[in-house]
C-alpha positions in Angstrom: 53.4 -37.6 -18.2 54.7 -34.6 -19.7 54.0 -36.2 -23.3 50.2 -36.4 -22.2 50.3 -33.0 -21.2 51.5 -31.6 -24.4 49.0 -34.3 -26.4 46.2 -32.6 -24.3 47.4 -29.0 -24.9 47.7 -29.9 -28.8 44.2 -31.0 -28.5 42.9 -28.4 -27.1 44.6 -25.8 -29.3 43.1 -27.7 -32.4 40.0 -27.4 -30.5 40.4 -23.4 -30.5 41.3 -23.2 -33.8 38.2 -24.7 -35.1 36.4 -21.8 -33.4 35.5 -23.3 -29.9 35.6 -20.9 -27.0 34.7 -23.3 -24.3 38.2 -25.1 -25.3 39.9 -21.7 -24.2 39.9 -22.5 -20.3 40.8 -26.0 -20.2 43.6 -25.5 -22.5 44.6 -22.5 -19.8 44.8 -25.2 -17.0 46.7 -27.8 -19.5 49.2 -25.1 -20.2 49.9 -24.3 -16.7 50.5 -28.2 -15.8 52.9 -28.3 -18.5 54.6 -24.6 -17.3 54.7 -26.6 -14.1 56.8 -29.2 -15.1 58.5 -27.4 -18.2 58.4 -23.5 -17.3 60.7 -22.7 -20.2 58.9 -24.6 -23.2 58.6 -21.9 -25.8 55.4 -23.8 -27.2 53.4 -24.0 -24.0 54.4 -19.9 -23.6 52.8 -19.5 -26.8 49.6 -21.4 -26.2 49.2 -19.8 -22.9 49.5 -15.8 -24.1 47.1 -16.5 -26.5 44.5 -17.9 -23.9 45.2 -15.0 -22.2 44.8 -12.2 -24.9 41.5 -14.8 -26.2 40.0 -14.4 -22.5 40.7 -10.9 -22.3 42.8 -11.2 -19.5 45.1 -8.2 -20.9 47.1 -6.9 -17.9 48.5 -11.1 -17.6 48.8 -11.0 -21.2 51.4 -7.6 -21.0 53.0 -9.2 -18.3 54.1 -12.3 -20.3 54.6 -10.9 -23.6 57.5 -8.7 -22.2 58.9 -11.1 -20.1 58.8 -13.4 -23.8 60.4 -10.4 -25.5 60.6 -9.7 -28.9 58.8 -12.7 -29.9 55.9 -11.1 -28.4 55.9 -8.0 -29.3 52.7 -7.9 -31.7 50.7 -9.4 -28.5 52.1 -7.0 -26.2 51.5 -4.0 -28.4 48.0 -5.3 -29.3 47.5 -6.0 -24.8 48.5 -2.3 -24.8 45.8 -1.4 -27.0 43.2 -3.2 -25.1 44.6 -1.7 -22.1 44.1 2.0 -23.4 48.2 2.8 -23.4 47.9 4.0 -27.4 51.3 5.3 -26.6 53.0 2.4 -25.3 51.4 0.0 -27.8 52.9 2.0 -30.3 56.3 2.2 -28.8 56.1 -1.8 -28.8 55.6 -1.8 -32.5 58.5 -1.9 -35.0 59.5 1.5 -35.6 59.4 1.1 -39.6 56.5 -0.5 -40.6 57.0 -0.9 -44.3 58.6 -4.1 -43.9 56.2 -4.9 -40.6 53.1 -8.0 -41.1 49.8 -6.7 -42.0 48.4 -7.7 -38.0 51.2 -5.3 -37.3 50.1 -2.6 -39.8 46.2 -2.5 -39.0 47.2 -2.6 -35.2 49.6 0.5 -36.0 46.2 2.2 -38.4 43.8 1.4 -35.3 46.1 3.0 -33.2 46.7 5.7 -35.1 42.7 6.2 -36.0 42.4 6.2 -31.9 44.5 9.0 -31.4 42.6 11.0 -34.1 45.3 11.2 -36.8 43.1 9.5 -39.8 45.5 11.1 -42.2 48.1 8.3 -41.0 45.6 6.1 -40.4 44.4 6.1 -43.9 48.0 5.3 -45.6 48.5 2.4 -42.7 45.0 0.8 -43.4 45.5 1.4 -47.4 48.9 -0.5 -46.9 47.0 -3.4 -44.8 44.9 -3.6 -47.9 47.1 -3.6 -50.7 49.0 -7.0 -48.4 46.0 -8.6 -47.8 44.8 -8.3 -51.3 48.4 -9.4 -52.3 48.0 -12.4 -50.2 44.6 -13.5 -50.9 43.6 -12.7 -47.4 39.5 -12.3 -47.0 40.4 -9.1 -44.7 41.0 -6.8 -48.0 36.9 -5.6 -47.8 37.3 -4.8 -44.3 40.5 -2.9 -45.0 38.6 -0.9 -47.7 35.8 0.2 -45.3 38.2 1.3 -42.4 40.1 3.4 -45.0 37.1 5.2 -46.5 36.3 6.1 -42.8 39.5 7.5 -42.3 39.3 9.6 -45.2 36.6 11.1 -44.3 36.9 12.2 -41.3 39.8 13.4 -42.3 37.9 15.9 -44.1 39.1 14.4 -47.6 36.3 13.7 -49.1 37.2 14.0 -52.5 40.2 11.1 -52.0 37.5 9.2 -50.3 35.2 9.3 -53.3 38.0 8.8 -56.1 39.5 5.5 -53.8 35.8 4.8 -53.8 35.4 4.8 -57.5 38.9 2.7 -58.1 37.3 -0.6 -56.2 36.0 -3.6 -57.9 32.1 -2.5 -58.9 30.0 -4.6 -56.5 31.8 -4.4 -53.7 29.6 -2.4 -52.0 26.3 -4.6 -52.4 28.1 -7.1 -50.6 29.6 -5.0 -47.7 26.8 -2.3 -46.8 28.9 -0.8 -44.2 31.1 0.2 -47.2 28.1 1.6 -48.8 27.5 3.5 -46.0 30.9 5.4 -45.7 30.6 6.1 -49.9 27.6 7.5 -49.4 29.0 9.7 -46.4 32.0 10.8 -48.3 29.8 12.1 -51.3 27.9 13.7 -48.7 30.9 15.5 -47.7 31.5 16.6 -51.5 27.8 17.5 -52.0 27.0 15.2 -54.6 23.9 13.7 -52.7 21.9 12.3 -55.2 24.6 9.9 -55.2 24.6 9.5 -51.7 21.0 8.9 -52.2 22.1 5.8 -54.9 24.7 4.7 -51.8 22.6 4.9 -49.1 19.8 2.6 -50.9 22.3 -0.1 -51.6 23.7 0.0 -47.9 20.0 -0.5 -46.7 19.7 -3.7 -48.9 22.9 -4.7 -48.2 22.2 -4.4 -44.9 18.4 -6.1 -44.6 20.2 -8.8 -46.6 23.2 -9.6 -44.6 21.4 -8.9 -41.0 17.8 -10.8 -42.0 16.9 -13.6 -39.4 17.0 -17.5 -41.0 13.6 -18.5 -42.6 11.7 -20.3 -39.4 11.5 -24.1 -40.1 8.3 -24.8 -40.7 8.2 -27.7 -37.8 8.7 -24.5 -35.4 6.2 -22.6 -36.6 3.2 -25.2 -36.2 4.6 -25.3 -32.4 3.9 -21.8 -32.1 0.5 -21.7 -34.2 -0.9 -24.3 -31.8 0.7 -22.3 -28.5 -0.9 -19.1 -30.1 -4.1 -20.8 -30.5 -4.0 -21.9 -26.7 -3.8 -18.4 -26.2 -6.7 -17.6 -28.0 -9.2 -20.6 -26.8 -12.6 -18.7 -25.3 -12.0 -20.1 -21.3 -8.5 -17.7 -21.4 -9.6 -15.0 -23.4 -12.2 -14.1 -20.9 -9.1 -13.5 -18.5 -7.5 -11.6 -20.7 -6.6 -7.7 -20.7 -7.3 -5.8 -24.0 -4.0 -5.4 -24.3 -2.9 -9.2 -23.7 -5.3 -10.3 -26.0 -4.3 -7.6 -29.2 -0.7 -8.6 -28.3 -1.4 -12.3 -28.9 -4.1 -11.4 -31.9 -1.0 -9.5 -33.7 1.3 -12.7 -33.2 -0.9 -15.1 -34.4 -1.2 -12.7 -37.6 2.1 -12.7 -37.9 2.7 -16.3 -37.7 -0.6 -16.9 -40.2 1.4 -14.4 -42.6 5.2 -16.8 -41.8 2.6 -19.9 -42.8 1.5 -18.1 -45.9 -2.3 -18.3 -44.6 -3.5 -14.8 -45.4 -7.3 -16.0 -44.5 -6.0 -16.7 -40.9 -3.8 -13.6 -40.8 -7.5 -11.9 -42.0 -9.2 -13.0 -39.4 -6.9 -12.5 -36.8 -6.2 -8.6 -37.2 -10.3 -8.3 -37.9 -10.3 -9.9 -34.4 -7.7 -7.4 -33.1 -9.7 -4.5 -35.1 -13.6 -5.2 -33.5 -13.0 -3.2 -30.2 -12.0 -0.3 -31.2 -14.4 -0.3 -34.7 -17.2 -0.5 -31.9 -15.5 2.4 -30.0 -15.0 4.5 -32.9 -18.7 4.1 -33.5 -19.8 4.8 -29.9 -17.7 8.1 -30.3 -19.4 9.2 -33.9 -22.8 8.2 -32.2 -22.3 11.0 -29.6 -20.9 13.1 -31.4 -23.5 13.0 -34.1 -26.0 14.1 -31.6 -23.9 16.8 -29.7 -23.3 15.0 -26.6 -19.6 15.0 -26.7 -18.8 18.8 -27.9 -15.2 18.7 -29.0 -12.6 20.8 -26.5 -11.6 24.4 -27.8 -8.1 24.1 -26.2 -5.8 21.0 -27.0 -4.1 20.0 -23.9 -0.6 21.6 -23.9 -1.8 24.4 -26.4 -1.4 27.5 -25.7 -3.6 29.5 -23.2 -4.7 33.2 -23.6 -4.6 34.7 -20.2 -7.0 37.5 -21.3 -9.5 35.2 -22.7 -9.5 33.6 -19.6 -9.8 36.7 -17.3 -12.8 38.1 -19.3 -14.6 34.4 -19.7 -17.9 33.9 -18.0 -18.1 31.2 -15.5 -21.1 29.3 -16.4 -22.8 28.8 -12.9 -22.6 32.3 -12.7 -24.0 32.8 -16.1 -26.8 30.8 -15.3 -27.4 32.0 -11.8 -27.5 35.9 -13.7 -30.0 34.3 -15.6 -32.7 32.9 -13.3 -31.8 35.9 -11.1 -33.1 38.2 -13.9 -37.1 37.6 -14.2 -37.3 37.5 -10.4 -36.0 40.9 -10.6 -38.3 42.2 -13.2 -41.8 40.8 -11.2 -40.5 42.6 -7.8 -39.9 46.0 -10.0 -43.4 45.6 -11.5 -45.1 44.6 -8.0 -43.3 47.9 -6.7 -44.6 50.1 -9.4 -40.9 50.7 -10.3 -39.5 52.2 -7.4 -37.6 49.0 -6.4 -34.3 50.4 -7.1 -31.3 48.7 -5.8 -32.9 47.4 -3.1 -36.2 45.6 -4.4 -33.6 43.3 -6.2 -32.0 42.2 -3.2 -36.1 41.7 -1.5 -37.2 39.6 -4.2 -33.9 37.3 -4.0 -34.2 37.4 -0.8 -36.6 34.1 -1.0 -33.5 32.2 -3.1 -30.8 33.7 -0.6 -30.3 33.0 2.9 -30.4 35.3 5.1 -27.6 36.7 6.7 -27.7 36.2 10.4 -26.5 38.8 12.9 -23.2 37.6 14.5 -24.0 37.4 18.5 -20.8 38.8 20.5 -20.9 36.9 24.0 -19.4 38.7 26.7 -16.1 37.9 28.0 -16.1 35.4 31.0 -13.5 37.2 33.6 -12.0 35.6 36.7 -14.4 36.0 40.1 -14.1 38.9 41.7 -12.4 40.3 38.5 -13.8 44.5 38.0 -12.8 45.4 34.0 -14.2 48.5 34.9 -11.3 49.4 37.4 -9.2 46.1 37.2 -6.3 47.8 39.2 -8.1 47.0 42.4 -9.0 43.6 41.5 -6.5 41.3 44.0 -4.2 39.7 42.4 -4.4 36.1 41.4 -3.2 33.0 43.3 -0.1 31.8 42.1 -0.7 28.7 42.8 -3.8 27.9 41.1 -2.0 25.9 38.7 -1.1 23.3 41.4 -3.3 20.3 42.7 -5.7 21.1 45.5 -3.7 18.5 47.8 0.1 20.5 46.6 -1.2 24.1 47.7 0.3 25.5 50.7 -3.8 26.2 52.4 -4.4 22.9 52.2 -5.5 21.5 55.0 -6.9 17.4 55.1 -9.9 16.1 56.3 -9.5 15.3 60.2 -10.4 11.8 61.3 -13.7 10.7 62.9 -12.7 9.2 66.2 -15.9 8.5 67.0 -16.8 6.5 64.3 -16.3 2.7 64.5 -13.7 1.2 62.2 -14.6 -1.3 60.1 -12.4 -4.4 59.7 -11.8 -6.9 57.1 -14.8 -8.3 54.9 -17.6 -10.6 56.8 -16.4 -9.3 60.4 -18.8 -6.9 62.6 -19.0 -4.8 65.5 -20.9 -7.4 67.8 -18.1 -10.2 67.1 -15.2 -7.7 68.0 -16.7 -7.7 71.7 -15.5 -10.7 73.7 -15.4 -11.6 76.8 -12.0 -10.9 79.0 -13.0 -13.3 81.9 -13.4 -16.6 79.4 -10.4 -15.7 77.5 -8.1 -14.2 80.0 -8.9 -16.3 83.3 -7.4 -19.5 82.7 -8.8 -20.4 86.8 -11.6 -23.4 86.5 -15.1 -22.3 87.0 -17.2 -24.4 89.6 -20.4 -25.4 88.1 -22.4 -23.2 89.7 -20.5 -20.1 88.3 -21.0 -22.0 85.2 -24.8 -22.5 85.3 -25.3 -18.8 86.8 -23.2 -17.4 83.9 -25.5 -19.3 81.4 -28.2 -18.0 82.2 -27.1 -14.5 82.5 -26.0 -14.9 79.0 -29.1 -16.3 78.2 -31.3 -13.4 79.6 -29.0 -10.8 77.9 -29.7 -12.6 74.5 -33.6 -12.6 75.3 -33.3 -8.8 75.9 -31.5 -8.2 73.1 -34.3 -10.5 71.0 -37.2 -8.4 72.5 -35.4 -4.6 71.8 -34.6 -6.0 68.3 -38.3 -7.0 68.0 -39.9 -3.4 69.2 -37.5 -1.5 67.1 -38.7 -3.6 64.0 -42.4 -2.9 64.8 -41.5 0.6 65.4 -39.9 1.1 62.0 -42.4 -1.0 60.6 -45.8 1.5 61.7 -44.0 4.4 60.7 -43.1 3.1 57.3 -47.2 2.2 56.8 -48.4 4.5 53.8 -51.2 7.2 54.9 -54.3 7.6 53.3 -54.3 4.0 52.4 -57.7 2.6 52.8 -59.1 2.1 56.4 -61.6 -0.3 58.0 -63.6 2.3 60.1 
């Protein structure tokens, strides 16, 4: 099993080495089952502290370097680095480094340039250099630009410019970021026409090195027909201006990537119609002086004075129509209209000022302002309700007026009689047939008063003056 593991790691570390970062975690995981069945394996150490300093994991990365020891020490210092301990990385280091590796060396030069002493830093990243140059490493370039820098701004810009001058010729076309830092080191001598020279190459170097791939030309008839979609009359209608000159300018652009300059034509003639058509609306007007150009720009500066003694011009005008109505009331005066004929013969354009009516003061009843010491003082509790007020007294109740019960009842049915309800003795029927009829001749009398008052309200309710049969 362990074999497998180690199989797997080896894969996986050929894996990283051929530049694949995705291999970086799973060969994590593999070390760590083979740390779990093998902790000490020097090997598997290895792998895994370079997993960590590949993820950036730095802090686990210090931890294991020093617990590794001296064969560690370049990945601790370098973890230290990352970490911002310039100090500490530096103590991890090798003390002499003339005899150190050339990771070691540019590790100690960054170091160093961190810390601001680019005096040190120069002689470290010249000695990186010379080793990777000696060794046929492709680092040497690199090595060059970060000493120039150093140089520099170390304020030596006259070693900068002679360590320039002793590199191969045409280093710098290839490398513009070397360019750049000879032309900034013959800035610091003052020879800038040279600059100039440095500063050109850099920018071709640089448009070289940094230009995109050519688009392949299957990708560019994909976007051509999207970009026409775009264009197609039903979705230009729901266009904004701005949408469609957006989508104008890219179809230019890809007629121009197609090398079809009639298309290209067309399309920025397209994007140019609007505002030709404005910029000929706006010469219209103000060909014919209905768009009078502004005497301020906005944000310019404004002359308080000029505006204090400037004229407003409704006022201007108003002064103006004022004036001839002034002149015919003077002449219809025979001059003697003065200050005041004006003021007449505006009066019919003014409004007349109406007189403002004071109305008198309401006062409490029985309030004198002529001698308001004798007026009585007010109730106190005026501010109450009527029903809170200590002279309050409530409405007494009618005893004499007949209650009213629920809905549907009356006075007649509250009357009944005690003798059928309360004497429970059995009536012969005699009593019943003489008690009949008494009821009966009570209801007829009843009937015949209810009949006479109806007549009588009836003849007095008769209009007068109506017309009469005699």
């Amino acid at each position: 099993m362990q074999e497998a593991l180690l199989s797997e790691v080896s894969r996986y570390v050929e894996e990283a080495r051929a530049g694949s970062e995705d291999a970086l975690p799973p060969l994590l995981a593999a070390c760590e089952r083979v740390l779990a069945l093998a902790p000490e394996d020097a090997e598997t150490l290895r792998a895994k502290l370079t997993c960590l300093v590949e993820l950036g994991r730095y802090g686990e990365a210090e931890a294991l370097a020093a617990e590794l020891g001296e064969p560690a020490r370049y990945e601790r210092a370098y973890a230290l680095y990352q970490l911002g301990r310039e100090a500490d990385a530096m103590r991890a280091l090798p003390a002499d480094l003339s005899g150190a590796s050339g990771a070691e060396q540019t590790l100690a030069a960054q170091i160093k340039y961190r810390q601001a002493e680019y005096g040190e830093a120069a002689r470290l990243f010249r000695a990186a250099a010379e080793q990777a140059a000696s060794e046929g490493d492709g680092t040497a370039a690199e090595h060059y630009t970060n000493v120039l820098a150093s140089l520099v701004l170390s304020r030596d810009s006259a070693a900068a410019t002679s360590y320039g001058a002793s590199l191969a010729a045409g280093l710098e076309a290839e490398q513009f970021e070397l360019a750049y830092n000879l032309a900034c080191a013959h800035i610091g001598s003052g020879e800038y026409s040279a600059a100039r020279d440095k500063l050109a190459v850099a920018l071709r170097a640089c448009r070289e090195s940094l230009a995109p791939p050519p688009p392949e030309p299957a990708n560019l008839f994909d976007s051509w027909k999207k970009a026409k979609a775009n264009l197609a009359e039903p979705l230009v209608k729901k266009l904004t201006p701005h949408q469609r000159q957006a989508f104008l300018a890219n179809a230019a652009l890809l007629s121009v990537a197609m090398s079809r300059p009639e298309q290209a034509q067309a399309a920025l003639s397209a994007e140019a119609a609007p505002l030709a058509l404005l910029r000929s609306g706006a010469q219209f007007y103000a060909r014919h002086g209905r768009c009078p150009p502004l005497e301020e720009e906005e944000g310019g500066p404004i002359d308080a004075e000029a505006l204090e003694q400037a004229t407003l011009p409704r006022a201007a005008k108003r002064a103006a129509d004022a004036a001839p109505a002034d002149s015919g009331r003077a002449a219809a005066a025979g001059g003697e209209g003065g200050s005041g004929g004006g003021g007449e013969a505006r009066g019919g354009r003014l409004r007349k000022k109406r007189r403002s009516r004071r109305s008198k003061p309401r006062y409490p009843k029985g309030f004198d302002p002529e001698t308001p010491q004798k007026t009585p003082p007010p109730d106190p509790e005026r501010w109450l309700p009527k029903r809170e007020r200590s002279n309050y007294r409530p409405r007494k109740k009618d005893k004499n007026r007949i209650a009213r019960g629920p809905q549907g009842s009356t006075s007649g049915a509250a009357r009944v009689d005690d003798r059928a309800t309360t004497n429970v003795k059995e009536l012969s029927e005699e009593e019943k047939a003489r008690n009949r009829a008494k009821a009966e001749a009570e209801a007829r009398a009843e009937a015949a008063a209810a009949a006479a008052s109806a007549a009588s309200s009836k003849r007095s309710n008769k209009k007068k003056g109506g017309k009469g049969k005699w």
